[in-house]
C-alpha positions in Angstrom: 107.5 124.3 94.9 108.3 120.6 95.4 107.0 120.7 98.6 103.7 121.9 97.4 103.9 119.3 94.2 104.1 116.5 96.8 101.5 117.8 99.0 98.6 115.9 96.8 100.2 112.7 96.7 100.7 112.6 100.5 96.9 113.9 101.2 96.2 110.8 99.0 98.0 108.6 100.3 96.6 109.3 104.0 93.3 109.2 102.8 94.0 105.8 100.8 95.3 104.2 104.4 92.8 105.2 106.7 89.3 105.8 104.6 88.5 102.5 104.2 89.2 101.8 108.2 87.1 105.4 108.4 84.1 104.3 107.0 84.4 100.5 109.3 84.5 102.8 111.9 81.4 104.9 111.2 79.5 101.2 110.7 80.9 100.6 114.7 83.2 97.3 113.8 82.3 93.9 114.5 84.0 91.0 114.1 83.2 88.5 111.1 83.9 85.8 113.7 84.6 84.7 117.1 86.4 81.6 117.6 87.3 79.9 120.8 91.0 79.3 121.1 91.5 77.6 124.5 89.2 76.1 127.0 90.6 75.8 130.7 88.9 73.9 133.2 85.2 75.5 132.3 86.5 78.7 130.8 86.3 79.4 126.9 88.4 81.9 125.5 87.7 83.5 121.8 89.7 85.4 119.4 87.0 88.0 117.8 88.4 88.1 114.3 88.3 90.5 111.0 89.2 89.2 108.4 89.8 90.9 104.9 87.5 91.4 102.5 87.5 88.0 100.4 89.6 86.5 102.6 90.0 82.7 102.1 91.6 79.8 103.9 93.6 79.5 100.4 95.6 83.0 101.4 98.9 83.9 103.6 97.8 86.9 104.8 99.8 88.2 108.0 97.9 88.5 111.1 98.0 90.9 114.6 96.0 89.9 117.6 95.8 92.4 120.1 95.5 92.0 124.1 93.2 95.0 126.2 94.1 96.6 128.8 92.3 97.0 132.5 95.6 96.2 135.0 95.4 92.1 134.5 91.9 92.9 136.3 88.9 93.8 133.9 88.5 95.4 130.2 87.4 93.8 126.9 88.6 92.7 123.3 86.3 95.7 122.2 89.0 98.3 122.9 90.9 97.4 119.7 87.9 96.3 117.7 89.0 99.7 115.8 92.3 98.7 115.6 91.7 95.3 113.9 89.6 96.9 111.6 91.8 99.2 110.3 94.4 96.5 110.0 91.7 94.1 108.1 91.0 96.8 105.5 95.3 96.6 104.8 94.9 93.1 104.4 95.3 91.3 107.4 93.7 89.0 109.8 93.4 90.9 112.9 92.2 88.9 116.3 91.6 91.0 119.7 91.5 88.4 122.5 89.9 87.1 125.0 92.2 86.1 128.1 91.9 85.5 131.5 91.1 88.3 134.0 91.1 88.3 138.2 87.7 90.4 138.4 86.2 87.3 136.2 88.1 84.5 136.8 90.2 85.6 139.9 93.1 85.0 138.2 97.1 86.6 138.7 99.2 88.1 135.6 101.2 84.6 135.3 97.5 83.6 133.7 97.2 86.6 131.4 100.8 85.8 130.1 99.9 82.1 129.6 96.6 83.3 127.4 98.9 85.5 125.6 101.3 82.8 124.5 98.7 80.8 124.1 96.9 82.5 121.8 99.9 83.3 119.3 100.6 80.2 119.2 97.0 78.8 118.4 97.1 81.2 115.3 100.1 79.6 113.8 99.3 76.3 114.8 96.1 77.1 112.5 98.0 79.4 110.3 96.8 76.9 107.4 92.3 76.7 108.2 92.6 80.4 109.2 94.6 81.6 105.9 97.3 83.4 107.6 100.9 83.5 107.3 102.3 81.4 110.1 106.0 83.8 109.6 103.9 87.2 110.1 102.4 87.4 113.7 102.3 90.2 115.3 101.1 90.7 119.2 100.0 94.2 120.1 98.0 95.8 123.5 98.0 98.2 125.8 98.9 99.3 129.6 98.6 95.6 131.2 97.7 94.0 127.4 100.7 95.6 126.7 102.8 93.3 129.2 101.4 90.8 127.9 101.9 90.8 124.3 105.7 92.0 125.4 105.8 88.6 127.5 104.7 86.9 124.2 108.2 88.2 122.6 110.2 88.3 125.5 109.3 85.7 128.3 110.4 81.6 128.1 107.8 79.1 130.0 104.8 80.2 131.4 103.3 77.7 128.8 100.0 76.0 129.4 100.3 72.6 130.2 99.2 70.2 127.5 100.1 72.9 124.3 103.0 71.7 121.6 106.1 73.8 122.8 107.2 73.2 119.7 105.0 75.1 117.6 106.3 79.0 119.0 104.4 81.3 120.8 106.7 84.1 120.1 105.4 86.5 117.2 107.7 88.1 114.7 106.8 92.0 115.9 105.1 93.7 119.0 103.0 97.2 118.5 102.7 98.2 122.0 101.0 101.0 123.6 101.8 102.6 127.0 102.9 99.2 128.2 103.9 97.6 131.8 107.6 96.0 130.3 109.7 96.7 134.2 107.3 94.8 136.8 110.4 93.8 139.0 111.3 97.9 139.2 108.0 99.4 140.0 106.8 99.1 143.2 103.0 100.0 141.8 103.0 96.7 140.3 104.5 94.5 142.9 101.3 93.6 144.6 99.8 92.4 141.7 102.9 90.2 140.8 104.3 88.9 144.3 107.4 86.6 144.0 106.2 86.1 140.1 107.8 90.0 139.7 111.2 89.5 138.1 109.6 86.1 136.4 107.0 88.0 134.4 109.0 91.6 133.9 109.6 92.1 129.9 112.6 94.6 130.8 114.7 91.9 132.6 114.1 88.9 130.1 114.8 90.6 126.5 117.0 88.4 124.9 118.4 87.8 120.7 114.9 86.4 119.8 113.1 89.4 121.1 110.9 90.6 117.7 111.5 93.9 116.2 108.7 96.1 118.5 107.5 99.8 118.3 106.3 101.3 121.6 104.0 104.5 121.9 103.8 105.8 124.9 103.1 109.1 126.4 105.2 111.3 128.2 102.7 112.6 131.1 101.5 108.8 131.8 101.6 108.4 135.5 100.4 105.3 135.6 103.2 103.5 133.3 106.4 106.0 133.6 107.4 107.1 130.1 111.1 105.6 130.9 109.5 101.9 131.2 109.3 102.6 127.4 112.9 104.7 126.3 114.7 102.2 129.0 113.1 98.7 127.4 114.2 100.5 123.5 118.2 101.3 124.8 118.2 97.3 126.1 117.2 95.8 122.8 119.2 98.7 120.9 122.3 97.3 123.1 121.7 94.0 121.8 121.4 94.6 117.5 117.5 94.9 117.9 115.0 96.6 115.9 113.1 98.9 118.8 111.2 102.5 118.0 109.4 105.0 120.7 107.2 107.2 119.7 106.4 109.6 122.0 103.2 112.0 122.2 104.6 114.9 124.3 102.0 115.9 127.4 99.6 113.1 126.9 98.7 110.6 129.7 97.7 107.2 130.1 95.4 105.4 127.4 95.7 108.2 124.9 95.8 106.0 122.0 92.3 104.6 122.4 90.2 106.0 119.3 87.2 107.0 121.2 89.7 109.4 123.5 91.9 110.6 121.4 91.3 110.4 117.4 94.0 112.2 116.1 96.7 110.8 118.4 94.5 107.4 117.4 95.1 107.7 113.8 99.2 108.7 114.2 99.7 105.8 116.3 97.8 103.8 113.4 100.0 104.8 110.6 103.3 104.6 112.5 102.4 100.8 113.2 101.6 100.8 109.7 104.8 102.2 108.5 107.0 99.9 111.0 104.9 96.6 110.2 106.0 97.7 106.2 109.3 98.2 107.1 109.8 94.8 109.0 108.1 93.2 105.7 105.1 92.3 108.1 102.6 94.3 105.7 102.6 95.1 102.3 103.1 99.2 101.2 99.7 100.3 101.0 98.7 101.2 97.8 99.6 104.4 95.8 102.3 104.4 98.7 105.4 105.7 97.0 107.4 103.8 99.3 110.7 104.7 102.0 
């Protein structure tokens, strides 16, 4: 009977996180803006940003940017245009990023990485024009976006010359989805990598500033072995840190994406909800009755 009592309250409060990122969704998501972060040498790089509804410089909302994948080689910000819509609608200022890529700029991974850094660190260095909370950054992606929002929270150097070292580029979580995190390991990525392998591997570099990071990952990807995922969680559990796998039994690479999958989409979307509220990242939603 209590079961069945509750059952109302937890059908609203599903419907209360993920209708108002529904009906974005139906509208096909855009950003409000698109703001260049970096130029290097004749290359412009934007953040494509939605922002909350209201949303004013005056505010401290937390923020997420997100990194694409397409193996440090091609894809676009658009792959999480859903997912930083969803996130707007619960109040924060979500970015998906532009960075550099080798099939448009003929660039390695080390370049990716430095975009990456350099792009969590632009949004707290403007934490105060963009109305965000320069304490509540989150970096998210997936497959090789993945690596490189894990090199955000895990990696030292690899700075762009010229930016303030001393404003961080390290955010205070990492949602990641099916990502690269053991490059010096994998002989599938060692091409792409070189000597930079063990430089620019997550798994070998995850140290006591490493942010509290949730990973989903399925366990039939054969492009990014499931293990990458359970081994990188056991390193940071061995050293007191906050790490969660959640793993979608029997589903393959790029699962997550919400025009492949939409159910699998929309669990992956409330478990980052639910850890970004239990790292204080993100405010319960409302009607939530809370943990």
């Amino acid at each position: 009977m209590r079961i069945n009592g509750m059952l109302p309250l937890f059908i609203a409060v599903v419907l209360a996180i993920l209708v108002p990122y529904a009906a974005a969704e139906e509208e096909k998501p855009e950003p409000s803006r698109k703001i260049v972060y970096k130029n290097i040498g004749d290359v412009s790089l934007s953040l494509h940003l939605f922002e909350p509804e209201g949303h004013s410089p005056e505010d401290s909302a937390p923020a997420i940017v997100f990194f694409f994948g397409g193996g440090w080689t091609g894809g676009s910000p658009t792959q999480f245009y859903p997912h930083c819509a969803y996130f707007a609608a619960r109040g924060m200022v979500a970015a998906a990023a532009e960075y550099r890529i080798k099939s448009l700029h003929g660039t390695s991974p080390a370049e990716c990485v430095k975009d990456g850094k350099s792009a969590v660190r632009w949004l707290r260095a403007h934490a105060g024009e963009l109305g965000i909370d320069p304490d509540r950054i989150v970096a998210g992606g997936g497959s090789a976006g993945g690596h490189v929002a894990a090199c955000t929270g895990t990696i030292e150097g690899f700075e762009e010359a010229g930016e303030d070292v001393a404003i961080s580029s390290c955010p205070q979580a990492m949602v990641l989805f099916n990502p690269v995190l053991d490059v010096a390991t994998n002989e599938r990525f060692l091409d792409r990598f070189g000597d930079l392998a063990k430089a620019l591997s997550p798994q070998q570099h995850i140290n006591e500033g490493t942010p509290p990071t949730i990973i989903f990952h399925g366990t039939a990807d054969t492009t990014v072995p499931f293990a990458q995922a359970t081994a990188f969680c056991d390193a940071m559990k061995e050293k007191g840190l906050v790490c969660k796998v959640v793993p979608f039994e029997g589903k393959g690479h790029g699962f997550f994406n919400y025009s492949r999958d939409r159910e699998a989409y929309q669990k992956t979307i409330r478990e980052a909800d639910a850890f970004l509220v239990a790292q204080g990242l993100l405010p319960a939603a409302p009607d939530s009755p809370g943990e």
